[in-house]
Phi, psi and omega in degrees: 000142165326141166281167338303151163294177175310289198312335166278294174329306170297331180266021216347089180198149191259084191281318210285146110301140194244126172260198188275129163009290158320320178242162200282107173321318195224117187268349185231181206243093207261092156270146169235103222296137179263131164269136169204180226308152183276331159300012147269128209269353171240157199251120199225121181277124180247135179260064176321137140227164180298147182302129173306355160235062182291130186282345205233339160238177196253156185312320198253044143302289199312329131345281208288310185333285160316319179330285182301332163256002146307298154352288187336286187279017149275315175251057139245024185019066121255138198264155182245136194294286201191128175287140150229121218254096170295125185225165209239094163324334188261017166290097197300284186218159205266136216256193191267317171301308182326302177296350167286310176321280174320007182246289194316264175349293179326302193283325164316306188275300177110160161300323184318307193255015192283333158286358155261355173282107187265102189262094196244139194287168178201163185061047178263357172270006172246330165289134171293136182316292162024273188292328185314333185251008149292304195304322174329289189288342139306288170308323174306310172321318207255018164244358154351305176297309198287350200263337183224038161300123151325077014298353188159128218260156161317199189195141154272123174223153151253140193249120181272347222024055164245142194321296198311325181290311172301320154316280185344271183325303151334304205263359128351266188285019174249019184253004161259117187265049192211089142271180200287163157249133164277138184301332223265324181270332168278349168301292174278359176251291206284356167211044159022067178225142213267179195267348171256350160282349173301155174279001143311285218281299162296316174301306189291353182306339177223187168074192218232157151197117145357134214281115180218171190220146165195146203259133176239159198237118184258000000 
């Protein structure tokens, strides 16, 4: 997406570090408090984590890194409002790593939570509409599983990289008060299984993947 990334734009302010092209922006997994209205009695987060084509480390770091901080913020009954899984439009086509990322990403959430997932495109102001919803419409096959999942499937936006759109989204999942349990957190807390035995933790055990980002909003 056009700079600054999502996480500035929403809060506006450039909070976020944006890095160089080649490289992974973010090596930890970094929340950042949203402000909002004050009749409201809860405290609400947006969570950058790091990319799965982390230049310096390998996915199941990166992995366990989200992993762990997920755990966390589970036994601490914070709930997570809805996950957002940034894909790039102008990714000409989706490579074998991708579809790794995307088995790993399934296998994180579990079907249970695939209706808190939102999955939005970026960079439609640098592409012809044209080529964009070929891409589009590609991607969408390797998203296929979470979009039309049991009881309720994920979701698709194109993302404009405007404040108001990015607000828009938030306060979307933040008009549900029943958050997700991630499969990945009832796994390691509530079934006490370390991160590389999680089913997350087997699909990322070998290979390369492709750049993606994602954000969860508590």
């Amino acid at each position: 997406m056009p700079k600054p990334r999502f996480v500035n734009t929403l809060l506006g302010e450039p909070v976020a570090k944006v890095g160089q092209e080649v490289e992974s922006e973010t090596q930890y997994v970094v929340p950042y408090r949203l402000e909002r209205p004050a009749a409201e009695k809860r405290r609400v987060f947006i969570v950058d984590t790091p990319g799965f084509n982390d230049t310096f480390e390998p996915l199941e770091e990166i992995l366990r890194r989200v992993a762990v901080w997920l755990a966390n913020s589970y036994g601490t009954h914070q709930k997570v409002a809805g996950i957002i899984f940034l894909q790039d439009i102008t990714a000409a086509r989706m490579h074998g790593s991708s579809k790794k990322v995307m088995r790993v990403f399934e296998k994180l959430c579990g079907k249970n939570a695939a209706s808190k997932v939102l999955f939005m495109t970026t960079k439609w102001d640098t592409i012809s509409m044209e080529i964009g919803t070929r891409h589009e419409v590609e991607i969408i096959n390797y998203w296929k599983g979470m979009l039309s999942a049991k009881p309720s499937g994920s979701r698709i936006t194109r993302y404009d990289g405007q404040r108001s759109s990015a607000k828009a989204i938030i306060s979307e999942f933040l008009k549900h008060d029943n958050g997700a349990l991630i499969q990945i957190q009832k796994q390691m807390v509530d079934d006490r299984v370390f991160t590389p035995e999680t089913h997350a933790g087997v699909a990322a055990s070998a290979g390369t993947s492709s750049k993606w980002r994602i954000f969860f909003c508590f």
